[in-house]
N, C-alpha and C positions, 0 to 999 in steps of 0.2 A: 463493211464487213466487220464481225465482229470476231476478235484476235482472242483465246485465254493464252497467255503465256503463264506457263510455270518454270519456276527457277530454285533453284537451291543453292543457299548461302549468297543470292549475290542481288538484282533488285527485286523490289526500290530498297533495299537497306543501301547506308551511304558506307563506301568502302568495302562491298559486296565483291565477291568474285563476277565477273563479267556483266556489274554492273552498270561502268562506263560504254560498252557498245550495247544494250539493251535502253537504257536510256535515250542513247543515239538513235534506233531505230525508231524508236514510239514517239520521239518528237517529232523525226521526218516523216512518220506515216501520219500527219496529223486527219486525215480523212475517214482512220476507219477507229473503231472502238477497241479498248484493251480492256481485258480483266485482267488482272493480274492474279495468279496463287502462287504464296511463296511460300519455301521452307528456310527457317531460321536454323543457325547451328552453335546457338549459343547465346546467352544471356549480355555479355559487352556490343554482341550485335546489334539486338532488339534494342541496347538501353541507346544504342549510338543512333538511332533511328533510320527516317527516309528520307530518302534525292527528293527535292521538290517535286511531285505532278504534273506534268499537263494535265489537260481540261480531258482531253481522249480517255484516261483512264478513269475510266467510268469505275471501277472496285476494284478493291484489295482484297483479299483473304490470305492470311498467315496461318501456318502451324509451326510448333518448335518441335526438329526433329530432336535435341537434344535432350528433349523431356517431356513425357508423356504422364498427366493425371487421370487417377483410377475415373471411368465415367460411371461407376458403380453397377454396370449392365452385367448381369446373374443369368448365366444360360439355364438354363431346363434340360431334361436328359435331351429329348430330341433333338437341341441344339446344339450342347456337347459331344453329341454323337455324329454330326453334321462335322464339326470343326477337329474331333479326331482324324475323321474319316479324309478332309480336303491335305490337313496339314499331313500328314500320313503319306499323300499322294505324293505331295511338293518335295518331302522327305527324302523320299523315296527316290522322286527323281534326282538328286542332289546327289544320294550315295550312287545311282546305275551309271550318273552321267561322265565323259571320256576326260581321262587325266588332263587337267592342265599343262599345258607347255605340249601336247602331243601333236599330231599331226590331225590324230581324229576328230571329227566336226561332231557335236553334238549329236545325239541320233532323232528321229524323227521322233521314235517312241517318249524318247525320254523330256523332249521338249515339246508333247502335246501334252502330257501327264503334269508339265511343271506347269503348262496354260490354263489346263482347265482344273488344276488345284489352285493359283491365284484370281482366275474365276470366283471358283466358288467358296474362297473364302470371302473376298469380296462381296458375295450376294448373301452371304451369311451377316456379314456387318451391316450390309443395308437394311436386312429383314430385322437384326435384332437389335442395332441400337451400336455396334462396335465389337474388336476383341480384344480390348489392354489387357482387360485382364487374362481371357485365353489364352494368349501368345505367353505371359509370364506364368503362366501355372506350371503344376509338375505332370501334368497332363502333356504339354507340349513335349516337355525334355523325355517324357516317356514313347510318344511317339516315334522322336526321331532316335531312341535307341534304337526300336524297333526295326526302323529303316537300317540302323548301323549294320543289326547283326543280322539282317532276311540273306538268305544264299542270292547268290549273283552283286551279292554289294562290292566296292570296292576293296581292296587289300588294305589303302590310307581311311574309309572308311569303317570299315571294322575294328582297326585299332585304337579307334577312340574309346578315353575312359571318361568315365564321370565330368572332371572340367574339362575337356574337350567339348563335350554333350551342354556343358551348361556355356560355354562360351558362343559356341555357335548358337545356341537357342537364344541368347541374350544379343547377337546380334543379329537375329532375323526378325526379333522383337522391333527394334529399330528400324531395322528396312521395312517394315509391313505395316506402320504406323500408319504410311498413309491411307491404307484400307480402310482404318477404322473412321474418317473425315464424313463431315456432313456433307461434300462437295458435291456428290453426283446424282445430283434433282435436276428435274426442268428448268428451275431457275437459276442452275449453278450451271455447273459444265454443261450439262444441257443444253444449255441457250445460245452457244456459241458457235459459229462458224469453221473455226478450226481451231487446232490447241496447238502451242510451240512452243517444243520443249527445248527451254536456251542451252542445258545440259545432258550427257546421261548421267546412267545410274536411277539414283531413287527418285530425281524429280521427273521419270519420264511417266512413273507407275499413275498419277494421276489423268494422264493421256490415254496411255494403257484403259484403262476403268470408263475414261468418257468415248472411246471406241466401243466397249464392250456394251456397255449400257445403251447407248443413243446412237452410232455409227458418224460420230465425230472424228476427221480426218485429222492425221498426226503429223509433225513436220518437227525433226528433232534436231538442233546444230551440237556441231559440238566440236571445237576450238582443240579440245582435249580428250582423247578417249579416253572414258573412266575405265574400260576393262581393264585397258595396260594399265594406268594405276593401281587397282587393286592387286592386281600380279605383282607388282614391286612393293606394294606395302605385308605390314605383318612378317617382316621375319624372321622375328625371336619366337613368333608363334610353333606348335607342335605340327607337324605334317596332316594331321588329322585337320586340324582345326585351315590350314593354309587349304586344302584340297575341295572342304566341303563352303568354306566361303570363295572360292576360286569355280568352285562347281555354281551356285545361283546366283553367282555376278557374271558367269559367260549364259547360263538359260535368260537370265534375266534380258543381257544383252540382244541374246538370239532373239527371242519373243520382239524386243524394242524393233529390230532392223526389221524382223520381218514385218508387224504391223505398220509399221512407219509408210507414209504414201513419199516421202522425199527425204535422203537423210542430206543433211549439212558439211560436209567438213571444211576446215576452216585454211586447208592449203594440201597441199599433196601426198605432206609427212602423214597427215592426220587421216589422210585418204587409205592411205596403204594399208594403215592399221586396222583402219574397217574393214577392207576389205577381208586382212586378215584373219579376224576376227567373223566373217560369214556373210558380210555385207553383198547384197546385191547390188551390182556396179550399176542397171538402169533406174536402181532411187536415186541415184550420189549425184548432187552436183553443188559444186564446191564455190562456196562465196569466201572470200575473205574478210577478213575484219577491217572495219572502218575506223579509221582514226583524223582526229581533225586537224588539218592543215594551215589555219588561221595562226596558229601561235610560232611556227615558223617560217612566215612567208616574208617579214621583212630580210630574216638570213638569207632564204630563199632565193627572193629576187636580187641581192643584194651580187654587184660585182665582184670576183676578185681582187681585180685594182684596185677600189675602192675598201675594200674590207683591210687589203695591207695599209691603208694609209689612216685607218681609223685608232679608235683609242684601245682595241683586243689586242694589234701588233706589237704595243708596247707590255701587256701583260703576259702576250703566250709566244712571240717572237717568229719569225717567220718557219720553224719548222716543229711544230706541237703534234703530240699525237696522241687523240682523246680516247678514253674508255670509260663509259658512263652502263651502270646495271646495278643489282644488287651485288653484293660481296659475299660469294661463297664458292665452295671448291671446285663446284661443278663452271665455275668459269675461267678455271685454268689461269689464274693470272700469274701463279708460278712462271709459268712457259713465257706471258706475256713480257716480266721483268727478265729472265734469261733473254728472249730474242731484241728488247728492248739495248742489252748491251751493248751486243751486234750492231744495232743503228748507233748505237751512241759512237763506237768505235770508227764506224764511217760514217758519219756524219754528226760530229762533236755536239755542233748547236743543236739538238734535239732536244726537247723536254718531253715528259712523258707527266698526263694526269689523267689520277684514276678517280671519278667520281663517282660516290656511290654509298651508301649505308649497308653496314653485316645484316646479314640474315640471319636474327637468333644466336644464340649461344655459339653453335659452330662457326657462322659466320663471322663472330666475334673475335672468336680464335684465329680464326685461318686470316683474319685481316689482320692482328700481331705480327703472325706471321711473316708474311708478304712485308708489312714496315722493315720487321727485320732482315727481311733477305734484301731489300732495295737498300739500307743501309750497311749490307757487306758487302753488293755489286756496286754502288757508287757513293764511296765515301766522301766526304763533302770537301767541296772544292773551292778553293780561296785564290783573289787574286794575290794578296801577298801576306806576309808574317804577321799584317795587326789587323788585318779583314778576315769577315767569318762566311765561313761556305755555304754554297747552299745546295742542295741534293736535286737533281733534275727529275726527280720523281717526287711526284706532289698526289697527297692520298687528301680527298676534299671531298665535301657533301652539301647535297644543294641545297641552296636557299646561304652560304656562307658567302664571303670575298671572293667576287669574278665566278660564281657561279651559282647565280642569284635561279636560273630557270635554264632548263634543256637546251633552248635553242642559243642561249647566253653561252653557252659551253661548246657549243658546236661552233660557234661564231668566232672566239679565238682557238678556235684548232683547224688544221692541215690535214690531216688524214684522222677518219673514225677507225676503230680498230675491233676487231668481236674476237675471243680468243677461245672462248666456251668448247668443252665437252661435250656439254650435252644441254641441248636447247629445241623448245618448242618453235613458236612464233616468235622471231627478234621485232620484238615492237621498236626496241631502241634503234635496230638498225634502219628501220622505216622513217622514225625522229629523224636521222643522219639523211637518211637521203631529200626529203622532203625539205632541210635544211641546202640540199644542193653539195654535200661532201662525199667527195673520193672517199671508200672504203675499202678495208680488208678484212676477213673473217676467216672462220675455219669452216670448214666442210659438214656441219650435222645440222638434226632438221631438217627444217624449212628455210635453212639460207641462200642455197641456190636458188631456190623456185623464187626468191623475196630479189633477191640480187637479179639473178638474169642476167645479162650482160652488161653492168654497170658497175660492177667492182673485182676488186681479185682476192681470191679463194683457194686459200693452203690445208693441206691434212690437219686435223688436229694436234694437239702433244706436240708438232715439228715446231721447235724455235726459230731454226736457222729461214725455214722454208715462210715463215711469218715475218723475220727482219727482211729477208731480200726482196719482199713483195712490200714491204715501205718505205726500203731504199728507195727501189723503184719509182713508186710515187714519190715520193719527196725531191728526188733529183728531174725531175718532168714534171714543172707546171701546167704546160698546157695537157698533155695528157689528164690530171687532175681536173682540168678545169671541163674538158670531154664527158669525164666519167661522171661528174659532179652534174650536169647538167644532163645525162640522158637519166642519174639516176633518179634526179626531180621530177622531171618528166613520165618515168616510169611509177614510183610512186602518187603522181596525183590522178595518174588513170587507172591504177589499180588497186589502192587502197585508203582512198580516201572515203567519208562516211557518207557522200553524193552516191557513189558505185554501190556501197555495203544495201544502202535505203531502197534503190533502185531494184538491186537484183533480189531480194528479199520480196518486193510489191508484186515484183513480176509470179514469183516461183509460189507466192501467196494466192494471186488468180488463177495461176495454172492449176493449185493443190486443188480448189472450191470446185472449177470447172469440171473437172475429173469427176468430183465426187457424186453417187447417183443424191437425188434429193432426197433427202430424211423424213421433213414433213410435210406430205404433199399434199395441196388445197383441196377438197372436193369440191361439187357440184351438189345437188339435190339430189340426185339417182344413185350416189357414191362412186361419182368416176372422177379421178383426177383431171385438176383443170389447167392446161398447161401454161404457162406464164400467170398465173396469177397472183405473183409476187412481185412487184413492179422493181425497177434496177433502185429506183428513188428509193425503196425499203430500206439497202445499208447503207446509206448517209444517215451521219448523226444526227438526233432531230427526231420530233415525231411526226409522222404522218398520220392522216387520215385514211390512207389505204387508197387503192385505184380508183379513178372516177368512173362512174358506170357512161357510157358512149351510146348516145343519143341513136335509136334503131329508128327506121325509115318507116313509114305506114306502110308502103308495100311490100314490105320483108316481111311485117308480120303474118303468119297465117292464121286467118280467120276459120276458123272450122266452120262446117255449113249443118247447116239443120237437119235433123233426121227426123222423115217424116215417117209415119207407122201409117197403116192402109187396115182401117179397119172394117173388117166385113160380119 
């Protein structure tokens, strides 16, 4: 089978978003063919380059979405008139379509109007060569005034002025760049089997385009809904400008779910969102992400007995409680050092480390922060007048002293701890369990669905209700040592990259099966010939094609002679 995966921002660029499970997949599907087309988002990306290859990936194609060169293509009136007329439509549907945040679903009108204006802009750039420069002209920003002020527009559309008008046009400019691609020839998208799109948003639109062109089936995951995204980004933005980019990121979405033969979500939180969002629940079926198990299988298997009597128990002492993420506010670690007091208060010997690097500038801050509130909640502690204390909260980052790699950190700690607000997929919490450790978290997300019955699970923001659930554990070994091992056990059946590879192969044969065939063989008479694609076709490799099968003399018919009687 031949695979195009399209991706934005992430591979084969190294340190790509959702790079490391796309990589994972295409090693394990070593049987069938990958194109790859990717959207770059940035210049330190491209300079930082690609994840080594497999042999499978047969091509690459990149464009940068973050900058577009003029391709010098000069429309004619006809053309111009072509590309008022589509973008006009798109416009249009932009300004009719139902407020965001409302209960109303798109309408049927106004998301057949956005299809066949991205259509037919699309066939516009094929015919003529591109639109960089259309989509940036004053032509476009004059269209979608047009659309601002036609009766029946929106209220937040109408009251867009001038930069409003230019803001939105300059980022649709952006989203529509991938129209203007060489990509959709026979020997491009064309040629492929099916397209999968690792994200939404803008890298589905290339899927989109090889649907519309060739009847290439679509298969889109996606780990993170970009809609909700967009809805939480821009908001120092104007109401105008939030409404009408809110408006062709929910069409665009609708078009994606609907054309999509299977969508992905990457757990249940992410599920709901689709759904929310217009998803038809008999596309959805829900893989999780695969993560590899190899780097913590010696913790893993490793006893308890045995790990107290190793050289971590002299480092983290018998009752540690780890917290390994990025550092920023949305991880609550406020709450964490508050309810941290509480254990310390019952049960003295605890230490608490927090491993982790800030996230950017604010993260930067809020980890000041937190130093300084963990040194007014535990001022340091000396055994006598000429010894010097030392704080039971220890802020560290990997790769330093005693916490050289993930499973090194899990290995001297007693209890994993998740304090977060607000969280997607806890990859770290999958770390902890696969490591075989009791854990605690807070209630958002995907932590229950991830957990399951293998850890304990308090409200968020509650301090008190987060110390007495690691009292808990810490005074009950073998309870820990229960949780600890159902939670390994649950992890290596459900998220490790054996499962990810597997359910991906399957849901890949099922998409092809489905689909009717594209381009089917004739005969001499012009009648399709049914199998005449042999299975051996998508294995990598060339063939020669079917071998013609030896017919019998008496099968053949011999026509007989026709005699004429002439008188």
């Amino acid at each position: 089978m031949r695979i195009g995966l399209l991706t934005e921002g992430g591979y084969p660029y190294v340190g790509g978003e959702g790079g490391v499970w796309c990589d994972r997949l295409v090693r394990g599907l070593d049987r069938h063919e990958f194109d790859v087309y990717a959207f770059s988002t940035g210049q330190a990306q491209e300079d930082a380059g690609w994840l080594p290859l497999p042999p499978q990936v047969t091509r690459v194609r990149t464009a940068p979405l973050w900058a577009a060169e003029e391709d010098g293509v000069v429309h004619g009136r006809r053309a111009r008139r072509r590309f008022t007329e589509h973008y006009g439509e798109l416009a249009a549907a932009l300004c009719h379509a139902a407020e965001p945040g409302t209960a109303e679903k798109p309408g049927t009108a106004e998301a057949d109007r956005f299809t066949n204006a991205l259509h037919g802009l699309a066939e516009l750039a094929r015919d003529e060569g591109g639109l960089v420069a259309a989509l940036r002209s004053e032509q476009a920003v004059r269209a979608l005034e047009r659309a601002c002020r036609a009766p029946g527009a929106r209220r937040t559309a109408r009251e867009a002025r001038v930069p409003d008008l230019l803001t939105v046009a300059d980022h649709l400019e952006r989203a529509l760049r991938p129209l203007s691609l060489d990509w959709y020839e026979e020997d491009g998208l064309g040629a492929v089997d099916l397209c999968h799109a690792a994200s939404g948003g803008i890298a589905v639109l290339p899927g989109l385009l090889a649907r519309h062109f060739f009847g290439v089936p679509l298969l889109v995951t996606e780990y993170g809904v970009r809609l909700r995204t967009h809805y939480l980004t821009r908001p120092d933005a104007s109401p105008a400008v939030r409404s009408l980019l809110a408006a062709f990121h929910g069409l665009l979405t609708a078009e994606t779910y609907r054309a999509a033969s299977y969508l992905v979500p990457g757990n249940a939180h992410a599920r709901r969102w689709q759904e929310r969002c217009g998803a038809d629940r008999a596309k959805l079926r829900t893989i999780h992400p695969g993560l590899d198990a190899t780097p913590f299988t010696r913790v893993g298997e490793d006893r308890p007995e045995g790990r107290e009597k190793g050289a971590e128990r002299e480092h983290a002492g018998p009752h540690t409680l780890v917290w390994i993420g990025r550092v920023e506010p949305a991880k609550d670690l406020v709450s964490l050092l508050h309810a941290f007091a509480e254990v310390r208060a019952a049960e003295p010997g605890t230490r608490l480390r927090i491993v982790g690097r800030p996230s950017g500038p604010e993260g930067e801050a809020y980890l000041g922060h937190c130093r300084a509130l963990a040194a007014q909640l535990f001022p340091d502690e000396a055994d006598g007048p000429h010894a010097v204390g030392r704080n039971p909260v220890t802020f560290e980052e990997l790769g330093g002293p005693g916490a050289e790699t993930t499973a090194d950190v899990h290995a001297g700690g007693t209890v994993t701890v998740l304090s977060s607000v607000v969280e997607g997929f806890p990859v770290g919490l999958i770390e902890a369990m696969f490591c075989g450790r009791a854990t605690v978290s807070t209630d958002v997300g995907a932590v229950v669905e991830v957990i399951g019955g293998t850890g304990l699970v308090v409200p968020p923001r509650n301090p008190r209700a987060l110390a007495e659930a690691c009292v808990s554990l810490l005074r009950d070994p073998e309870r820990r040592a229960r949780l600890g091992a159902a939670a390994r056990a649950r992890a290596l059946e459900l998220f490790s990259v054996e499962q990810n590879v597997a359910a991906f192969h399957a849901l890949y044969l099922e998409t092809v099966a489905r689909t009717p065939v594209r381009r089917p063989v004739l005969d001499g008479a012009g009648d399709p010939q049914p199998f005449a694609a042999p299975a051996e076709a998508h294995v990598p490799g060339h063939w020669t094609g079917p071998t013609p099968r030896a017919v019998p003399t008496w099968a053949v018919e011999t026509p007989e002679p026709v005699t004429e009687t002439v008188r």
